[in-house]
GULOLO-408347 format. One line per 10 residues: number of its first residue (from 1); for each residue y, z, x of N, C-alpha, C, CB. Coordinates in steps of 0.02 Angstrom, whole numbers. Last residue first. Glycine has a CB too. Example, Ala and Ser with C-alpha at 12.3 -4.5 7.8 and 13.67 -1.06 7.14 Angstrom:
BEGIN
2) -112 354 642 -53 357 684 2 394 645 -30 286 704; -284 390 660 -225 390 615 -165 390 660 -224 452 565
END
This chain:
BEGIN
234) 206 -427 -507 191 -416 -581 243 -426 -638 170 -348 -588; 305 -321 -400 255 -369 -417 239 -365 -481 200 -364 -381; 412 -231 -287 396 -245 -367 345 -295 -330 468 -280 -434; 468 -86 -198 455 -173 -189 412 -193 -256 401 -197 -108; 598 28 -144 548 -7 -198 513 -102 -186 602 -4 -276; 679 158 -112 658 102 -104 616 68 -117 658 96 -73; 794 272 -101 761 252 -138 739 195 -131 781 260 -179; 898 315 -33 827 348 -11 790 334 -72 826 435 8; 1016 260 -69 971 242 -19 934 272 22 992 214 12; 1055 338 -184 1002 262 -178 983 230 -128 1025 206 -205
224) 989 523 -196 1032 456 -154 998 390 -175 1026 459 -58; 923 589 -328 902 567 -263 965 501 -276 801 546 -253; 962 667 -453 1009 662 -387 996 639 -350 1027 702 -356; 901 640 -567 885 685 -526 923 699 -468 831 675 -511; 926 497 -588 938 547 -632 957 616 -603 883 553 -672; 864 418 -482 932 426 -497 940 482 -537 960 370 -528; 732 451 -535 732 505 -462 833 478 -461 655 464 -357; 727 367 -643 712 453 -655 733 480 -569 602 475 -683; 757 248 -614 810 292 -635 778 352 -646 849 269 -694; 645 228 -540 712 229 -510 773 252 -535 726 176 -495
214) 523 227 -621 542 287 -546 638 278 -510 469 251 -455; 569 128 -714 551 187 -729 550 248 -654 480 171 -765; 556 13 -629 617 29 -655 624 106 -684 629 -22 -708; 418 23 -573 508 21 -530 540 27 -579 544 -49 -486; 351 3 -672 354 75 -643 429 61 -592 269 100 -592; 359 -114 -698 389 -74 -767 389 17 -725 313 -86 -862; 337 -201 -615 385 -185 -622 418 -126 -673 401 -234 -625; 184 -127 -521 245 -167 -597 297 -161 -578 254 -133 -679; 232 -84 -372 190 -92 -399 221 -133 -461 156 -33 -403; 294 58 -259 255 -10 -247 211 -13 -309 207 -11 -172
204) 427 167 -186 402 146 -256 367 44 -246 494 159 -322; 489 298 -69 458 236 -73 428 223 -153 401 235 -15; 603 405 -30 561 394 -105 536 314 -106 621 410 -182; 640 535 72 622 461 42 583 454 33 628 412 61; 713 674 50 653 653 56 693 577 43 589 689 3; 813 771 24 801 791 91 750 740 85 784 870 113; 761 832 -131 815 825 -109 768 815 -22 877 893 -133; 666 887 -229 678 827 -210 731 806 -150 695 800 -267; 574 1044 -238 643 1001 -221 640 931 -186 687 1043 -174; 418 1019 -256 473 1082 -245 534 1035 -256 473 1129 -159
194) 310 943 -245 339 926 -212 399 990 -204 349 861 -230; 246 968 -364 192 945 -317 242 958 -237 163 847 -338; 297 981 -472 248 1025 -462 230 1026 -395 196 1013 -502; 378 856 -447 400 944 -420 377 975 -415 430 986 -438; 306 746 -515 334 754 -430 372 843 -399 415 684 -423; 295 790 -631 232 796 -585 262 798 -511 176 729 -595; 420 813 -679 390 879 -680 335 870 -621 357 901 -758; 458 679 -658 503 708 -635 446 791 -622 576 701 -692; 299 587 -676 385 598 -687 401 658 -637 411 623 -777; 164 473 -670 221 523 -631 296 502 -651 216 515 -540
184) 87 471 -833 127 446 -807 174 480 -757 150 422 -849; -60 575 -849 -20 534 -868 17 515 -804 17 558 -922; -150 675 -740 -171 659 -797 -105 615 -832 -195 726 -832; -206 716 -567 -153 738 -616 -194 673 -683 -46 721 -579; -375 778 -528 -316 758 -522 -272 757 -581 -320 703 -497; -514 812 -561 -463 860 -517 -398 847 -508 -481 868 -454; -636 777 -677 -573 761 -640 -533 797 -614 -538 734 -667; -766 807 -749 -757 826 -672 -688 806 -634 -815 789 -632; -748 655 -825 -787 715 -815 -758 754 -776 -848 706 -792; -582 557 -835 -657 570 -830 -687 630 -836 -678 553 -776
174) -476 529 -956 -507 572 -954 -562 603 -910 -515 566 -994; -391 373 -954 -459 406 -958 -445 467 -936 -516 375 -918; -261 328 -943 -301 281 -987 -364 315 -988 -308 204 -961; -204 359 -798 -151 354 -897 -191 337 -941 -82 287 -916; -196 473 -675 -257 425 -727 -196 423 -788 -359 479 -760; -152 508 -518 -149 539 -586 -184 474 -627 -61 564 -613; -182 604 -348 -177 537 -395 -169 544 -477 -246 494 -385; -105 623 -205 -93 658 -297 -134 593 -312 11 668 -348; -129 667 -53 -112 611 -105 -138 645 -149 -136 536 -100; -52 722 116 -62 723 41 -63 665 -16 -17 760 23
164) -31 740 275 -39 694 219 -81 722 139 -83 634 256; -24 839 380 41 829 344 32 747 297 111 830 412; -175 897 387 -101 940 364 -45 904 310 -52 951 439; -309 797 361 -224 803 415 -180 839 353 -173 696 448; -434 818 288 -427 826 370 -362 844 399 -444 761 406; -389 792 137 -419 841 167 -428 862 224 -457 841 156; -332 676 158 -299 743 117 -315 784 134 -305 758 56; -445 581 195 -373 602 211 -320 643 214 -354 584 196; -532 610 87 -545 624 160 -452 634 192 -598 543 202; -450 542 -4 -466 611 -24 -478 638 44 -531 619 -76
154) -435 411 29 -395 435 32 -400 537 14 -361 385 -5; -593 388 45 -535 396 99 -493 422 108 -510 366 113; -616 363 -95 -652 436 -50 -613 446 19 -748 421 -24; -539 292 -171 -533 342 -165 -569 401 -129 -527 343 -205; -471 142 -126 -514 203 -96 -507 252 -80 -537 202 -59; -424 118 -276 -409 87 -220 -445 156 -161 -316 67 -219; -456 138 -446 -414 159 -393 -463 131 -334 -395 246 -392; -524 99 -564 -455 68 -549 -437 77 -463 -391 111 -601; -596 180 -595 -628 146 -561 -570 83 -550 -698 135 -593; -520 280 -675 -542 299 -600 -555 232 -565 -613 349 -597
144) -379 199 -739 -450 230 -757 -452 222 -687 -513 194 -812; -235 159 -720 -270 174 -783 -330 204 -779 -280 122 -820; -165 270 -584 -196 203 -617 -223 199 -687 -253 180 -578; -51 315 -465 -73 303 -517 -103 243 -546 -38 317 -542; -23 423 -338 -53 353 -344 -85 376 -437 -130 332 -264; 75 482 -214 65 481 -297 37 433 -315 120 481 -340; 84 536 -64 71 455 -91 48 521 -170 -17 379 -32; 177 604 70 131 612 6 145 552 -26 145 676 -45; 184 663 205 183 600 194 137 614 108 142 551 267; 309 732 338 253 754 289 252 667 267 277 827 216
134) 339 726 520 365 709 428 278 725 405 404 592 400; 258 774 618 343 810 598 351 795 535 418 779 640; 168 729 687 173 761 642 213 788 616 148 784 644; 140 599 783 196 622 762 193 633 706 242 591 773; 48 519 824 33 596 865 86 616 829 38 610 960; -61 433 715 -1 428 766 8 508 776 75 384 733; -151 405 601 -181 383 691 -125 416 734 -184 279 717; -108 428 513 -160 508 521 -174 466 603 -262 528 443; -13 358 489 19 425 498 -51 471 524 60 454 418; -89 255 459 -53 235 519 -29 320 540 19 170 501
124) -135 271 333 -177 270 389 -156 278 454 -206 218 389; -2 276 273 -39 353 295 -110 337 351 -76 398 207; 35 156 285 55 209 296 33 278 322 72 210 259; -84 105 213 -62 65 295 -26 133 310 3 -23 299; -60 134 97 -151 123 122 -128 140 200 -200 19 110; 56 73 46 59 144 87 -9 142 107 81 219 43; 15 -73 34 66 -47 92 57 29 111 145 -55 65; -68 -38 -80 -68 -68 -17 -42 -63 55 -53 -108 -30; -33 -6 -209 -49 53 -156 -33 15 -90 -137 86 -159; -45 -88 -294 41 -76 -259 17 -19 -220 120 -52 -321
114) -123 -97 -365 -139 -120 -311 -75 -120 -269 -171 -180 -321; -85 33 -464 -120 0 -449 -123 -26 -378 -115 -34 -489; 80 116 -400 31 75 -460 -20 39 -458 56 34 -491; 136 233 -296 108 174 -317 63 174 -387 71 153 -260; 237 305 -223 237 311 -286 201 263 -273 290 314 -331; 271 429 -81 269 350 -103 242 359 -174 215 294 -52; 396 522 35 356 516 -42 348 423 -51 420 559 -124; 414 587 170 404 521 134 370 542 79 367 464 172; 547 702 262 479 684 229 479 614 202 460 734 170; 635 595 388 621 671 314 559 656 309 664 671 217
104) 676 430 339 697 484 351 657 542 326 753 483 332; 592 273 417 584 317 353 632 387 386 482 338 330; 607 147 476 631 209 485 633 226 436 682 221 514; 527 32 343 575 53 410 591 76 420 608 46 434; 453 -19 237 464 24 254 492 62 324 429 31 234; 504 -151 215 514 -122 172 500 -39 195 477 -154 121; 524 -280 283 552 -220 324 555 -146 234 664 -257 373; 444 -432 331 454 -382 304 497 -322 328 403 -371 293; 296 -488 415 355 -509 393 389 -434 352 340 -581 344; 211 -528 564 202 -496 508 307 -510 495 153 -399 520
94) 176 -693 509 183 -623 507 169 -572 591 125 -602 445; 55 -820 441 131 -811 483 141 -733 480 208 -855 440; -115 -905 472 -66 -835 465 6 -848 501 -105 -761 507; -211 -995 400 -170 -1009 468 -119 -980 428 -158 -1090 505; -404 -943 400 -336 -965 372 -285 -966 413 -314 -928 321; -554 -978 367 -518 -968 434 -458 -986 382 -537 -1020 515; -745 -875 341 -673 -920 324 -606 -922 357 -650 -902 265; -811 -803 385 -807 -862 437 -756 -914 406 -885 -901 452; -853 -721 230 -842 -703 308 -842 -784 334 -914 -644 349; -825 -870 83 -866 -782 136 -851 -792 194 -964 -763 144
84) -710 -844 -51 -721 -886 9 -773 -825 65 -628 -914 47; -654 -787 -161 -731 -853 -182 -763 -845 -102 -699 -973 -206; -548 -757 -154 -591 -691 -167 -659 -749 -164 -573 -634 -255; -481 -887 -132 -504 -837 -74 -539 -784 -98 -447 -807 -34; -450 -918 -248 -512 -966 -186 -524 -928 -150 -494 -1032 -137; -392 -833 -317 -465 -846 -347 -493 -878 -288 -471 -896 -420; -256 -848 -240 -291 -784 -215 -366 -789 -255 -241 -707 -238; -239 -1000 -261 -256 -970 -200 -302 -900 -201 -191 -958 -167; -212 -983 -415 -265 -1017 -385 -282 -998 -310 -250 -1086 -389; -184 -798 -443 -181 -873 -461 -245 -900 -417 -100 -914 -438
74) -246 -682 -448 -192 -687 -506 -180 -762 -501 -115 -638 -494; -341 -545 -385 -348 -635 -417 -281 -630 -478 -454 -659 -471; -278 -447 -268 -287 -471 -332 -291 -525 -355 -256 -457 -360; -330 -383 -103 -294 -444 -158 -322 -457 -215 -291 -513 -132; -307 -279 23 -309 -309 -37 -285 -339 -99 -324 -292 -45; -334 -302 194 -280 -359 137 -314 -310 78 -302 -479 127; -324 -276 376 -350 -271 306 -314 -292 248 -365 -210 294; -326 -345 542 -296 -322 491 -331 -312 435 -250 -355 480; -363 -352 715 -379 -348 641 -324 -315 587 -444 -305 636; -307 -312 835 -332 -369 826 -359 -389 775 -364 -379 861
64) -225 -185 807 -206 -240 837 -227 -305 825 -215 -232 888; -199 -29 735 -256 -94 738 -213 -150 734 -316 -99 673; -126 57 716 -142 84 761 -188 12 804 -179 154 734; -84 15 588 -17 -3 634 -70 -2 707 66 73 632; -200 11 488 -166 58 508 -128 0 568 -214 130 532; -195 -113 321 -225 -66 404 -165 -13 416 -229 -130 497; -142 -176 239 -174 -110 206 -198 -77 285 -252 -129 139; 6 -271 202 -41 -249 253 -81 -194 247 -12 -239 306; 25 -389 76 59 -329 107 -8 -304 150 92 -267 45; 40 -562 68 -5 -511 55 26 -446 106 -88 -541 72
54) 100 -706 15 123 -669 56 64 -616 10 214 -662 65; 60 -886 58 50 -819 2 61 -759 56 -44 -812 -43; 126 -1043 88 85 -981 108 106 -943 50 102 -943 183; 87 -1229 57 117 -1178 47 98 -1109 80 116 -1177 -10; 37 -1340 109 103 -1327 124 114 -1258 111 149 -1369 90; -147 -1335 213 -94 -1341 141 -34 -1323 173 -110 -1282 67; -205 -1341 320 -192 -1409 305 -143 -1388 239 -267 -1460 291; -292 -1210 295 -276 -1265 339 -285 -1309 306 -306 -1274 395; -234 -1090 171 -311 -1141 207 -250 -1170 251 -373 -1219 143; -119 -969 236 -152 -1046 177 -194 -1065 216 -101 -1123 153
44) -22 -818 200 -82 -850 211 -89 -918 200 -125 -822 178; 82 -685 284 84 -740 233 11 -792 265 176 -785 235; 88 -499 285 82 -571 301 87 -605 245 22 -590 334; 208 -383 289 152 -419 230 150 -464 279 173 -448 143; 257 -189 311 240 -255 326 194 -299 285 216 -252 383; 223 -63 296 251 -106 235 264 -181 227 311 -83 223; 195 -3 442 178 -5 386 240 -37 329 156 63 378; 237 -115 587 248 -70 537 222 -52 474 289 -77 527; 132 -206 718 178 -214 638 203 -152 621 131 -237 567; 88 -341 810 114 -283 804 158 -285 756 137 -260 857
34) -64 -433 856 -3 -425 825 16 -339 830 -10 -455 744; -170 -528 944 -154 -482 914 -74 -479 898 -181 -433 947; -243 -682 885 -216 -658 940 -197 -591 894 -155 -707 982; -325 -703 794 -341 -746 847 -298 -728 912 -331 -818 825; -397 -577 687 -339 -621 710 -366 -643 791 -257 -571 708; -505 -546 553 -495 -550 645 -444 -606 653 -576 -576 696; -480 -454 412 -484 -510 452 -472 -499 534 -433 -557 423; -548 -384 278 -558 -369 349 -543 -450 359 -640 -331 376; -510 -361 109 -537 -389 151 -516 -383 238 -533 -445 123; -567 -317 -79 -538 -309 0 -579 -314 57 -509 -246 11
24) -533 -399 -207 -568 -363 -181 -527 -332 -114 -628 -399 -174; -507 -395 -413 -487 -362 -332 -520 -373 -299 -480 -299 -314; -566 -418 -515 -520 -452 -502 -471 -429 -431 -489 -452 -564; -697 -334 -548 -681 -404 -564 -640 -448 -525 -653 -404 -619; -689 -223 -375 -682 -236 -455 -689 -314 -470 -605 -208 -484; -712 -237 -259 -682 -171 -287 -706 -202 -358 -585 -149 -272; -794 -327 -134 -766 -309 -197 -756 -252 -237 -788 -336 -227; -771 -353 24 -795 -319 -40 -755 -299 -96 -824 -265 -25; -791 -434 165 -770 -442 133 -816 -350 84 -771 -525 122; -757 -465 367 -815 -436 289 -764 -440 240 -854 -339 286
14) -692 -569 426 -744 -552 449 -804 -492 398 -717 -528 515; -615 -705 412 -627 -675 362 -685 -644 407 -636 -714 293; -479 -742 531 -549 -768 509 -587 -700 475 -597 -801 581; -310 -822 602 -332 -761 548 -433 -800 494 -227 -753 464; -222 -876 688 -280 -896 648 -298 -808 615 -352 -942 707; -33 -892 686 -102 -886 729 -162 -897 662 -109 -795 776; 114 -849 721 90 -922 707 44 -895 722 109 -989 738; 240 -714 697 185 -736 753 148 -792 682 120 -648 798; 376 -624 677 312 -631 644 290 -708 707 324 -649 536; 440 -472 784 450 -532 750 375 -562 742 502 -581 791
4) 454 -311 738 427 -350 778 421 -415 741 367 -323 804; 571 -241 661 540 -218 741 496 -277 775 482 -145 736; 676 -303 580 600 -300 579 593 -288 652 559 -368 549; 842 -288 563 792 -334 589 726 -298 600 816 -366 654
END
């Protein structure tokens, strides 16, 4: 059972920005505060519709009365809402979820594209909380730089707290000046990086074509299956 049960309330668009064509990300003020876990998702709809959209949580745990989203235009809801400016009001259920729950050991996360989301929350949440004992490395892969999800943060990040690390690697460009890894994370990139697999959980967020691909390569490898855990999209 989810540490904290999901809550009825207003949720109001207070900035917005766009990453790209078809992404952006967004700051909301909740009408009452909440308490969540990283991996946690809300669910969204204008007022007055039947249905909700579930969106994974990009804040830190540390933030009560706000949360952060980013969302990809893939249907009609998530196009109205990348449309909609600050003072837009939606009627929130959440938080919902238990994908990342008592983590054991260190944490490794694997993401794809906008499958970062959840860990965003993670490590934000890991550089606010006094409990430095687990390590926390995020592998973030994308086709081209201007793909990736914030990358000066997450570099800041890397750089200030000890026990957070993020790899990122590119499948589709080359840039100038690049410092990071270069194809698809396998087995060699996660060791270069990581030493021995063993003793860790292995979070995986994004295609599906990367869940299936991280799950039998870290099976292969000997990682337990239940230190293997994954949430798909796409």
């Amino acid at each position: 059972m989810a540490p904290f049960p999901p809550k009825r309330l207003t949720a109001t668009i207070l900035e917005t920005l766009r990453l790209s064509d078809e992404i952006s990300w967004f700051r909301l003020g909740l009408s009452q505060p909440i308490g969540f876990t990283p991996g946690q998702y809300v669910s969204l709809r204008f007022p007055g519709e039947l249905r909700y959209h579930a969106f994974s949580i990009a804040s830190s745990a540390a933030k009560k009365q706000e949360i952060e989203l980013v969302v990809k235009k893939e249907h009609d809801f998530t196009t109205r809402m990348l449309a909609s400016p600050p003072g837009t009001m939606f009627e929130l259920l959440g938080p919902m979820g238990r994908f990342m729950e008592n983590p054991e050991g260190d944490v490794v996360m694997i993401a794809g594209g906008v499958g970062v989301t959840p860990f965003l929350s993670a490590v934000r949440t890991a550089r606010d909380g006094e409990d430095r004992r687990s390590r926390w490395w995020l592998f973030y892969s994308c086709r081209t730089r201007s793909d990736i999800v914030a990358e000066e943060e997450l570099r800041k990040l890397h750089g200030l707290n000890d026990h957070i690390h993020i790899v990122f690697t590119l499948t589709r460009e080359t840039p100038a000046n690049w410092d990071g890894e270069l194809g698809h994370v396998g087995k060699a990139m996660l060791e270069k990086h990581l030493g021995r697999l063993d003793g860790k959980t292995f979070y995986t967020c994004g295609p599906g074509r990367l869940i299936g691909a991280m799950t039998t390569m870290l099976k292969e490898t000997g990682v337990p299956a239940e230190r293997i855990l994954t949430e798909s999209w796409g």
